[in-house]
Structures are given as C-alpha cells and as structure tokens.
OpenMM code with the backbone's topology and positions (N, CA, C; nanometers):
from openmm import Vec3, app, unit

residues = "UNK UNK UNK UNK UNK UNK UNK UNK UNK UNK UNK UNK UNK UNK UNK UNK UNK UNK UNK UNK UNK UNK UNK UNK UNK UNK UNK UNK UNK UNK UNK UNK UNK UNK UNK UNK UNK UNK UNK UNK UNK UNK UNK UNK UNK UNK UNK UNK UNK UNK UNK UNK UNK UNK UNK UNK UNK UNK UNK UNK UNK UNK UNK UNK UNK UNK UNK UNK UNK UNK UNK UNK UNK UNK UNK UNK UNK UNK UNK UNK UNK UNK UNK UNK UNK UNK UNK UNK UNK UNK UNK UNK UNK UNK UNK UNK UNK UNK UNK UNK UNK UNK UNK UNK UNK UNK UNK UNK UNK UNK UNK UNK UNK UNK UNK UNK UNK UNK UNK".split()
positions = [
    Vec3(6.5573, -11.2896, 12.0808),
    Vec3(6.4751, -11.1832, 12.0263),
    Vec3(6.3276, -11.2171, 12.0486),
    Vec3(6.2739, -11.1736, 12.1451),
    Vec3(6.1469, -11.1722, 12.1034),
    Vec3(6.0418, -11.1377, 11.9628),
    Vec3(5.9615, -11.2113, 11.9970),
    Vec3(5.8477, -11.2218, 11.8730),
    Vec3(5.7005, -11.2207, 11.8988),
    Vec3(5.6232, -11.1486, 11.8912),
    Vec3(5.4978, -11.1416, 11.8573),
    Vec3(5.4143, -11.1829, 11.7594),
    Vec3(5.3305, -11.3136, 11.8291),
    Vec3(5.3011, -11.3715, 11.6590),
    Vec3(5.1244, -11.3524, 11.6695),
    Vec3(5.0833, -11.2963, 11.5819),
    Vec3(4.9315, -11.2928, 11.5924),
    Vec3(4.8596, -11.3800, 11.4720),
    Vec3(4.7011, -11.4157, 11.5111),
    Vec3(4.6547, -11.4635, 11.4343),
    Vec3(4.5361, -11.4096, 11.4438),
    Vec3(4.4383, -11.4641, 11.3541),
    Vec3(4.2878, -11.4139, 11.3825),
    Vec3(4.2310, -11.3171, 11.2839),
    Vec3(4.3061, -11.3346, 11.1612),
    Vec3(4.2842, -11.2336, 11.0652),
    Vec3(4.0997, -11.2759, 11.0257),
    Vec3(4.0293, -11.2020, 10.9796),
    Vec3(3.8848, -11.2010, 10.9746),
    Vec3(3.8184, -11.1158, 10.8666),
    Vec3(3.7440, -11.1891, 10.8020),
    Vec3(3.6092, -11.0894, 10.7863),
    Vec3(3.4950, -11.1466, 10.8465),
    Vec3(3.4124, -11.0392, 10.9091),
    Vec3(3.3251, -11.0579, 10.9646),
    Vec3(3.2117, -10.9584, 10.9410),
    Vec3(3.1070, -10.9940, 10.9650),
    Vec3(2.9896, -10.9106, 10.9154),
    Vec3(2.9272, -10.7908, 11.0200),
    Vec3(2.8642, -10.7190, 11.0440),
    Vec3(2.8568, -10.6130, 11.1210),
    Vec3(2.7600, -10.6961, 11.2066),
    Vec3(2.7913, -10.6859, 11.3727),
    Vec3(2.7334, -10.7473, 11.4578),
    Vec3(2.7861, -10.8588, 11.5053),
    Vec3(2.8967, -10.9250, 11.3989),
    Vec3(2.9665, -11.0432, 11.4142),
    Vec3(3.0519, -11.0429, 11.5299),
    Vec3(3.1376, -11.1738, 11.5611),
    Vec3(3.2338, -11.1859, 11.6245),
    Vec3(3.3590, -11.2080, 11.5799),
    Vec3(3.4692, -11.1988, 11.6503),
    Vec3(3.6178, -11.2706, 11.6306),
    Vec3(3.7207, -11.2337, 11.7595),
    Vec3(3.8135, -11.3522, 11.7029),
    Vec3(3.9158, -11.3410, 11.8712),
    Vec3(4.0461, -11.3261, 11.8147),
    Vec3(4.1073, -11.2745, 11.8480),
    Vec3(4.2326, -11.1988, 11.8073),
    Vec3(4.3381, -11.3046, 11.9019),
    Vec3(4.4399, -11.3148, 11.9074),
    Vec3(4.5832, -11.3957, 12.0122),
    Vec3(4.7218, -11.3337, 11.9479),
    Vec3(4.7698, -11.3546, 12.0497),
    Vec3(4.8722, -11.2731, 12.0236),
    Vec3(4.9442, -11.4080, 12.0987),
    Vec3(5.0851, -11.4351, 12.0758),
    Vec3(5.1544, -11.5499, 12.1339),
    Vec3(5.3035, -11.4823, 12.1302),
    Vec3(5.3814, -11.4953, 12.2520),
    Vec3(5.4884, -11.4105, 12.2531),
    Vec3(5.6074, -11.5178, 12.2850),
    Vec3(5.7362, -11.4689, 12.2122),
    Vec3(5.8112, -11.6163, 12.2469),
    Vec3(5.9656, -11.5707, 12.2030),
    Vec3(6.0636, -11.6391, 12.2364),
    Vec3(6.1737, -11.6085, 12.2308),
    Vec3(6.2145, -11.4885, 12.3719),
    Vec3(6.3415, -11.4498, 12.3628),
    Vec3(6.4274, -11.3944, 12.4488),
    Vec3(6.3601, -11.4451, 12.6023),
    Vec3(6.4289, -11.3194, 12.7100),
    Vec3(6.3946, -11.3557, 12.8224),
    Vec3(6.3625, -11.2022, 12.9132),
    Vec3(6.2648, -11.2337, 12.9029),
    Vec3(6.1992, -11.0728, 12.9341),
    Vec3(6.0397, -11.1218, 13.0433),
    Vec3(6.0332, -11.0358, 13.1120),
    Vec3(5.9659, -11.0184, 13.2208),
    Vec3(5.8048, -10.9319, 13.1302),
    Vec3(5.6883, -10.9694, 13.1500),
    Vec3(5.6052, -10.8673, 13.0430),
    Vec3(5.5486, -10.8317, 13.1723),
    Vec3(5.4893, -10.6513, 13.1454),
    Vec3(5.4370, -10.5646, 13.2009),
    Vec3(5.3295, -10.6008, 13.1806),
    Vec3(5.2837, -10.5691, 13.0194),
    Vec3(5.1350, -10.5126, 12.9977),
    Vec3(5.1493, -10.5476, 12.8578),
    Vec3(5.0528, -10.5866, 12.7955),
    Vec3(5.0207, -10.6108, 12.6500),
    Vec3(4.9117, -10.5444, 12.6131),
    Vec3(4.9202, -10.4850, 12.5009),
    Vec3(4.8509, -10.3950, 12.4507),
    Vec3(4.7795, -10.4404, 12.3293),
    Vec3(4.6745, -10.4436, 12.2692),
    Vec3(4.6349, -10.4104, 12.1172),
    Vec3(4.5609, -10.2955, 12.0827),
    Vec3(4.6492, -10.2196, 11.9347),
    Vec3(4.6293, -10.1123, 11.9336),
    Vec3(4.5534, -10.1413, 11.7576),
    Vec3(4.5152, -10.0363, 11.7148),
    Vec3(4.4892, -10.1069, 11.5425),
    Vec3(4.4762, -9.9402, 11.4650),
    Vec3(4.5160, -9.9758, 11.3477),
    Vec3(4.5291, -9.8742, 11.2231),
    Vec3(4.4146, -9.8609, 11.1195),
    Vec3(4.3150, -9.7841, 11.1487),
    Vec3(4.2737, -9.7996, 10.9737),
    Vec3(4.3162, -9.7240, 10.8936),
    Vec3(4.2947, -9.7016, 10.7982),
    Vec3(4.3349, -9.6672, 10.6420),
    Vec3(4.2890, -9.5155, 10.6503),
    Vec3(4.4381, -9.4417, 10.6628),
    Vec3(4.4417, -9.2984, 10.6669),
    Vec3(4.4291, -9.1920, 10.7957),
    Vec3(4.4456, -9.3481, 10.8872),
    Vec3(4.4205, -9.3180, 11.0357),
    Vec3(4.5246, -9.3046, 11.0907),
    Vec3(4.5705, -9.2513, 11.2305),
    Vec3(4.6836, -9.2666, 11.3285),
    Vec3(4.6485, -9.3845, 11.3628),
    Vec3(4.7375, -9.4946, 11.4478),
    Vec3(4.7299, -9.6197, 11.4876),
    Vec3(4.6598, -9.5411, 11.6332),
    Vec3(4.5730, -9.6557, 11.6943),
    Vec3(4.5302, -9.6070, 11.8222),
    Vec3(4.4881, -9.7204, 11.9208),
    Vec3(4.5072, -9.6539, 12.0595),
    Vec3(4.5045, -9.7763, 12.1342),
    Vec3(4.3786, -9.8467, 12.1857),
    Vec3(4.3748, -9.9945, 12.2081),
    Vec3(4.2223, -10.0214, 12.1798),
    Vec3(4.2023, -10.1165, 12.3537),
    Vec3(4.3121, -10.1993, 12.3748),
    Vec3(4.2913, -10.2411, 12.4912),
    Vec3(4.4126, -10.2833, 12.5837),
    Vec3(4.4580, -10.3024, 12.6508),
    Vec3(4.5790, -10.3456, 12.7249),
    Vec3(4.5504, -10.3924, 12.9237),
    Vec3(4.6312, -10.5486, 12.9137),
    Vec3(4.6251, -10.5951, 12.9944),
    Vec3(4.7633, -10.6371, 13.1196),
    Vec3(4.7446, -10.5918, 13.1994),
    Vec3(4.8614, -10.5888, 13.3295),
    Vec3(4.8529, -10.7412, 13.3265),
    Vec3(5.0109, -10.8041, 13.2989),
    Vec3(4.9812, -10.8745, 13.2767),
    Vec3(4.9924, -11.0098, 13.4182),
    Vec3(5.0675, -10.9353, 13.4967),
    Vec3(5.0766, -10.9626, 13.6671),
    Vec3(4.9245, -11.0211, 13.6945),
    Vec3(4.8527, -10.9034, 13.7459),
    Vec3(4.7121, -10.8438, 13.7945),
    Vec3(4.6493, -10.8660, 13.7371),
    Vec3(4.6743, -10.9081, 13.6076),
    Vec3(4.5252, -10.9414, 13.5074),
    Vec3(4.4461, -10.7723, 13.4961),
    Vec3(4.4556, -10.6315, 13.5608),
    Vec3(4.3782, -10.5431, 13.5469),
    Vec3(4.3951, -10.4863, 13.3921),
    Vec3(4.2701, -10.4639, 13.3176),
    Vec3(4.2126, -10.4389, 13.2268),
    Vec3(4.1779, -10.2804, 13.1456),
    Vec3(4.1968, -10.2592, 13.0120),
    Vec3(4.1657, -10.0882, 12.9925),
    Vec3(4.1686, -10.0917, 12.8720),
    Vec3(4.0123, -10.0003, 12.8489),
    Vec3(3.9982, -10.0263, 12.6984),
    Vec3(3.9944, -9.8579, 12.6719),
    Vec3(3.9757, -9.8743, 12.5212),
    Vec3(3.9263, -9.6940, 12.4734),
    Vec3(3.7682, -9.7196, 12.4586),
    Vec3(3.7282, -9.5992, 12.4971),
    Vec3(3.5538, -9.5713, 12.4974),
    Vec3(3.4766, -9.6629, 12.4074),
    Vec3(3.5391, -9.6777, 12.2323),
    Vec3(3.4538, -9.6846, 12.1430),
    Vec3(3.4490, -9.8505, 12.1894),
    Vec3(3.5110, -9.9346, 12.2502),
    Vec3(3.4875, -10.0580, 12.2289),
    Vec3(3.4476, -10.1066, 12.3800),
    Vec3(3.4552, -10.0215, 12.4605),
    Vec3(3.4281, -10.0897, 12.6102),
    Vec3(3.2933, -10.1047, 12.5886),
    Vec3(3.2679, -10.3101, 12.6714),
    Vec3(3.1590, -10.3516, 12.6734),
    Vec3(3.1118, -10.4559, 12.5315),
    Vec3(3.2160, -10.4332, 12.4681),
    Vec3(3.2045, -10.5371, 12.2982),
    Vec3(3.3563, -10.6041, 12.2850),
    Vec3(3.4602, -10.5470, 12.3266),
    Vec3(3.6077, -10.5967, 12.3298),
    Vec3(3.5837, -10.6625, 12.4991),
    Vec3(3.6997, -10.7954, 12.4802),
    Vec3(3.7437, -10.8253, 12.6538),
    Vec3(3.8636, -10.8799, 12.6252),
    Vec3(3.9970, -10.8130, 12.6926),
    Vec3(4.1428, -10.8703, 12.6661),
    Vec3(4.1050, -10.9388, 12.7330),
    Vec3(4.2186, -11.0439, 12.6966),
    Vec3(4.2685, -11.1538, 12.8594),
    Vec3(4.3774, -11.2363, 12.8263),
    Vec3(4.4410, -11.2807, 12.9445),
    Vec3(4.6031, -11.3686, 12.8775),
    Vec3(4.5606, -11.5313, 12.9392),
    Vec3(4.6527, -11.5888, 12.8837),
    Vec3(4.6605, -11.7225, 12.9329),
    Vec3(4.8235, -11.7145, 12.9693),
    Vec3(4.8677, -11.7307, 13.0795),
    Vec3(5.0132, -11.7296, 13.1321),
    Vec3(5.0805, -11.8122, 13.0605),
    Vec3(5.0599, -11.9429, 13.1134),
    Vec3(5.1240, -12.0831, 13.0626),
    Vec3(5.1445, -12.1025, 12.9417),
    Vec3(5.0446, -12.0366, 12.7948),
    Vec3(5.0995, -12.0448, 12.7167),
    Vec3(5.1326, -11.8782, 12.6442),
    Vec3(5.1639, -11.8109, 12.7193),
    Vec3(5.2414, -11.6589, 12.6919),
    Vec3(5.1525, -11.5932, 12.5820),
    Vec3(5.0103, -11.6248, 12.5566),
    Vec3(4.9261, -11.5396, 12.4793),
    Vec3(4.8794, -11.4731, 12.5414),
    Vec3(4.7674, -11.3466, 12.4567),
    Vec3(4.6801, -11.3012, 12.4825),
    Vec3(4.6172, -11.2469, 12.3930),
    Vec3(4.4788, -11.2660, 12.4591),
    Vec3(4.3320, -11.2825, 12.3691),
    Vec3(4.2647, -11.1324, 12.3405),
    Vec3(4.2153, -11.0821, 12.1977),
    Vec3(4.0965, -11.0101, 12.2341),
    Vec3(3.9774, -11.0759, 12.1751),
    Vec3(3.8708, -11.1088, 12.2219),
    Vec3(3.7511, -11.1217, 12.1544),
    Vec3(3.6750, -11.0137, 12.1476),
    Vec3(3.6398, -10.9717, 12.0285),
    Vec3(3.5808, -10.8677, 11.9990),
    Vec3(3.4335, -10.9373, 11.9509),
    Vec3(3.3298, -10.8724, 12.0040),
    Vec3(3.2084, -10.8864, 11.9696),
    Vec3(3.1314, -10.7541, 11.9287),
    Vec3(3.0229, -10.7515, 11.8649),
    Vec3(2.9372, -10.6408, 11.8233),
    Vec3(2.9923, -10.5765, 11.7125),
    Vec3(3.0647, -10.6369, 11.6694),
    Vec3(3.1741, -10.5478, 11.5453),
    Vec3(3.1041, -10.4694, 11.4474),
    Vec3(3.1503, -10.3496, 11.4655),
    Vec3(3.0782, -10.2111, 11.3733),
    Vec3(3.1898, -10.2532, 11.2370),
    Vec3(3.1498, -10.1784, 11.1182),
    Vec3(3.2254, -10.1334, 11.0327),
    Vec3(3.3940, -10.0122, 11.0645),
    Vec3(3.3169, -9.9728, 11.1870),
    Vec3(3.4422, -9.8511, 11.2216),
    Vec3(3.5320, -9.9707, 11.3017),
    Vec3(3.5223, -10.0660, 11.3005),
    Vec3(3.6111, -10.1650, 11.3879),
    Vec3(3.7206, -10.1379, 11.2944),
    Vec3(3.7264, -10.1554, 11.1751),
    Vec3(3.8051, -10.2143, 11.0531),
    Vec3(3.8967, -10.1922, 11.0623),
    Vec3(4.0417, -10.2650, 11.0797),
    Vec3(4.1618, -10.1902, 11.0655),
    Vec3(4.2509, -10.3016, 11.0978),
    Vec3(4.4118, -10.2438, 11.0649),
    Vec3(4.4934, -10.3426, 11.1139),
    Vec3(4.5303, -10.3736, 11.2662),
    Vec3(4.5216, -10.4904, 11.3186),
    Vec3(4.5518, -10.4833, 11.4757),
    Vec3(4.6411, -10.5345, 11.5197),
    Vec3(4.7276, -10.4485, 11.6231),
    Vec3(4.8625, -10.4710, 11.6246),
    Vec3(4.8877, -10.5100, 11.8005),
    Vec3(4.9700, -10.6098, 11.8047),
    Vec3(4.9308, -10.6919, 11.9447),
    Vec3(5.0944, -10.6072, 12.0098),
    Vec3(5.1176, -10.5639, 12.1275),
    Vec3(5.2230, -10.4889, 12.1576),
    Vec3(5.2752, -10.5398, 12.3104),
    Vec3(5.4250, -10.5347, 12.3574),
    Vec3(5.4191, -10.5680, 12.4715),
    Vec3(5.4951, -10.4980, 12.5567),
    Vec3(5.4419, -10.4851, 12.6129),
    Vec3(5.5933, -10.3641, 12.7118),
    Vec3(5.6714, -10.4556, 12.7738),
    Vec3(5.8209, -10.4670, 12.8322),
    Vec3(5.8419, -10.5148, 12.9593),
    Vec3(5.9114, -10.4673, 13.0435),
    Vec3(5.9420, -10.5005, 13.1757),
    Vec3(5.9791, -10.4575, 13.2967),
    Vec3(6.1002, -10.3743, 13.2862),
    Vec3(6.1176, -10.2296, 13.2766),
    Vec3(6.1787, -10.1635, 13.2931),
    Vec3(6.1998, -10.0594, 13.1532),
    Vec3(6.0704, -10.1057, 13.0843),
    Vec3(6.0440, -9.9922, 12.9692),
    Vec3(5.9484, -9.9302, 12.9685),
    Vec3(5.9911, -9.7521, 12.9175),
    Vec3(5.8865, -9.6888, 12.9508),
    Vec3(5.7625, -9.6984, 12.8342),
    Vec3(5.8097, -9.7996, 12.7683),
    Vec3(5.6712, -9.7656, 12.6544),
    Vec3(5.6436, -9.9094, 12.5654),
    Vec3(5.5869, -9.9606, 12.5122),
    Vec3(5.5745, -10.0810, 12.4123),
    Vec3(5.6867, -10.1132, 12.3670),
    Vec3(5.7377, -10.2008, 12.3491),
    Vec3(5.9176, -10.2048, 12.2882),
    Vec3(5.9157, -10.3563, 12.2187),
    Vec3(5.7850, -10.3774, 12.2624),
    Vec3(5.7791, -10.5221, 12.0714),
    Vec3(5.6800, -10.5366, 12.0081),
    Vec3(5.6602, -10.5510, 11.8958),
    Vec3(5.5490, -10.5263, 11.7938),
    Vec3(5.5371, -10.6338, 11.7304),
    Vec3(5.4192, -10.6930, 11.6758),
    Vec3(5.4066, -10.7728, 11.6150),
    Vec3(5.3647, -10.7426, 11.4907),
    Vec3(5.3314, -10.8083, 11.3936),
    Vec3(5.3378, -10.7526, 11.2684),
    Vec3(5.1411, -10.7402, 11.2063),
    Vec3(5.0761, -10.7602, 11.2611),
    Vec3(4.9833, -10.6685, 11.2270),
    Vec3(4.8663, -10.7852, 11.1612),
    Vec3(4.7682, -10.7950, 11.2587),
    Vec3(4.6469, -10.8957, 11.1303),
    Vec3(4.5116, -10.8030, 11.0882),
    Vec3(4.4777, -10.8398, 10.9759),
    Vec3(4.3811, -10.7096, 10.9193),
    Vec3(4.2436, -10.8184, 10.9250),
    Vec3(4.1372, -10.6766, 10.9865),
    Vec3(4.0282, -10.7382, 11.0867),
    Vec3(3.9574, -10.6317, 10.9610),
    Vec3(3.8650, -10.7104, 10.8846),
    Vec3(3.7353, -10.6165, 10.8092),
    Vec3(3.6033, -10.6221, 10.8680),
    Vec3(3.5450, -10.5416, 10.8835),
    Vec3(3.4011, -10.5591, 10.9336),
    Vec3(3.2709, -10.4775, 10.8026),
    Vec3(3.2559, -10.5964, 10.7682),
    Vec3(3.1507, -10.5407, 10.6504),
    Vec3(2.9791, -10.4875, 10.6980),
    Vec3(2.9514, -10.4324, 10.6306),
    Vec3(2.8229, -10.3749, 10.6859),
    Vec3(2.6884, -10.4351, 10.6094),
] * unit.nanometer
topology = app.Topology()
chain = topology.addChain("A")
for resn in residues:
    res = topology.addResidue(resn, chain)
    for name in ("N", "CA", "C"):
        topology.addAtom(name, app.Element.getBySymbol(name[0]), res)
C-alpha cells in the first residue's frame, strides 16, 4: 500500500518561508506526477503545484508562480515545495498527491499538514 507521508507543518509570518516534503513509500508503483494541492477553511481544495516526475517539468496555479518551486529528489522518493513570500491567503491545509502510471487522475493522498500564514 502506498503511503504519503508529509511534513513541514508551520506557522510562519507574512513574507516568511517554509518547505513542505512529501516522502512516498510502500507498494510498487511507477509515479507520473506529484501534485500539492491545499484547502482552506470553507474553500474547495485546489491545485497549487505538480511535478513530472520523469522530466522533472514543472506547473503551478497563477497565485503562487514565482514564490512556490516543486522539486523531487528520486533516490529518496520525496518531493519538495518551498514556498517563499507567504501571504496570509497561503493558509490552508496542504495535501501532497501522486498519480501513477496508468491512472487517469491522483490515486494517493496523503493526509494533509496545516501551513498558517499570519499577517
């Protein structure tokens, strides 16, 4: 069974930094693309960045391109976001996701670390 284990839970102050990891482990699965997506409070969950994980090619949503940078480390089956410039609208739960080879959509979830950004 795969597992998604994240860490990097934070408060941080507006302007601050933090790095998010995601570490994936168990079963035997081929990964596409890893995603982190995040929830705030009263929000739809939404997607924030995701990395091919072959190609290393990169894709964020508008509000964070240029302050977020995914990236994986192979060898040890993580992957990183460091988020810098952190607004208050950062705030939310962030959820590290992984597709793999021959699914059409995210198909493991990890359980969610809550990122505050105070103002």
């Amino acid at each position: 069974q795969v597992q998604l284990l994240e860490s990097g839970v934070g408060l941080v102050q507006a302007g601050g930094s933090l790095r998010l990891s995601c570490a994936a482990s168990g079963g035997t699965f081929r990964v596409f693309t890893v995603g982190w997506f995040r929830q705030a409070p009263g929000k739809e969950r939404e997607f924030v960045a995701a990395i091919d994980y072959s190609r290393g090619n990169s894709y964020y949503t508008d509000s964070v391109k240029g302050r977020f940078t995914i990236s994986r480390d192979n060898a040890k089956n993580t992957v990183y976001l460091q988020m810098n410039s952190l607004k208050p609208e950062d705030t939310a739960v962030y959820y590290c996701a992984l597709r793999s080879y021959g699914s059409d959509d995210y198909n493991y979830w990890g359980q969610g670390t809550q990122v505050t950004v105070s103002s």
